[in-house]
C-alpha positions in Angstrom: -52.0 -32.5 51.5 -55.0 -33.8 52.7 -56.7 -37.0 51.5 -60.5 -37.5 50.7 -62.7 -40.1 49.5 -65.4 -39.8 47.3 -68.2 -42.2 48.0 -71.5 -42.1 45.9 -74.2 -44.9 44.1 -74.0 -43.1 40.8 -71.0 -43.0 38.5 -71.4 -40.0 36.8 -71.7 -37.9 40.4 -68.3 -39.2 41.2 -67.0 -38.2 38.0 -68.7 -34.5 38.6 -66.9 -34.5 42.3 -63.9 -35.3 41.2 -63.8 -33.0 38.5 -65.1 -30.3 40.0 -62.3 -28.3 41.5 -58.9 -28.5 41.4 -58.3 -30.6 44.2 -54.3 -30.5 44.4 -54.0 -26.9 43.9 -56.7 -26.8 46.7 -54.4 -28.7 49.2 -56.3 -32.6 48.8 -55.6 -35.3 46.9 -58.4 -38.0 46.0 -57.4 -41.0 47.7 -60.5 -43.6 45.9 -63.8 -43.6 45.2 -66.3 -46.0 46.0 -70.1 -47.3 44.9 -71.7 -48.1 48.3 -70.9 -47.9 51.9 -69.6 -51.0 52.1 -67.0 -50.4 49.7 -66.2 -47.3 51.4 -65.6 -49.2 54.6 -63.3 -51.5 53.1 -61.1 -48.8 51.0 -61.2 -47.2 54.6 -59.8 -50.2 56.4 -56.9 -50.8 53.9 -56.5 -46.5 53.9 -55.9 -46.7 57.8 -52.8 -48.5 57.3 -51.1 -46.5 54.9 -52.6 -43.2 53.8 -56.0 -42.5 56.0 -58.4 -40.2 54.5 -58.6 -37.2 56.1 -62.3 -36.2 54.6 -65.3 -38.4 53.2 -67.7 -37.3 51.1 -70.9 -39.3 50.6 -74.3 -39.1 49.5 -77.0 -39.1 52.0 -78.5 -42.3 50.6 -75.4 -44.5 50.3 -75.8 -47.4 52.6 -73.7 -50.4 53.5 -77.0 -52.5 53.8 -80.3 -51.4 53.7 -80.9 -49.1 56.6 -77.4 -48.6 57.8 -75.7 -45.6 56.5 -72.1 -45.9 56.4 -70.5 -44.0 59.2 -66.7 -42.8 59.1 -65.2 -41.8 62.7 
């Protein structure tokens, strides 16, 4: 299974992502959501040591501070 995180500023577009498929019967399994970039980060940090996304998804414009996008390698 893999594991994804769905990062975006507005609530209802997480809701929408989340909901849009079936994401088990797809082969992934929503690990978290987050708000911001910086929240993404730390959900990824703690992730790393047990269950690591395999995917992120995130909105162009999410940013951890103004001007730096949050970058998942």
């Amino acid at each position: 299974m893999r594991k994804v995180l769905v990062v975006d500023d507005e609530f209802l577009v997480r809701v929408g992502i989340k909901s849009f498929l079936n994401w088990e019967e797809n082969g992934y399994t929503i690990i978290g959501e987050a708000a911001d970039g910086k929240q993404a980060l730390e959900i990824m940090a703690e992730a790393l040591q047990s269950t690591p996304a395999d995917a992120l998804g995130e909105a162009w414009g999410v940013t951890i501070t103004p001007g730096h996008v949050a970058k998942y390698q």
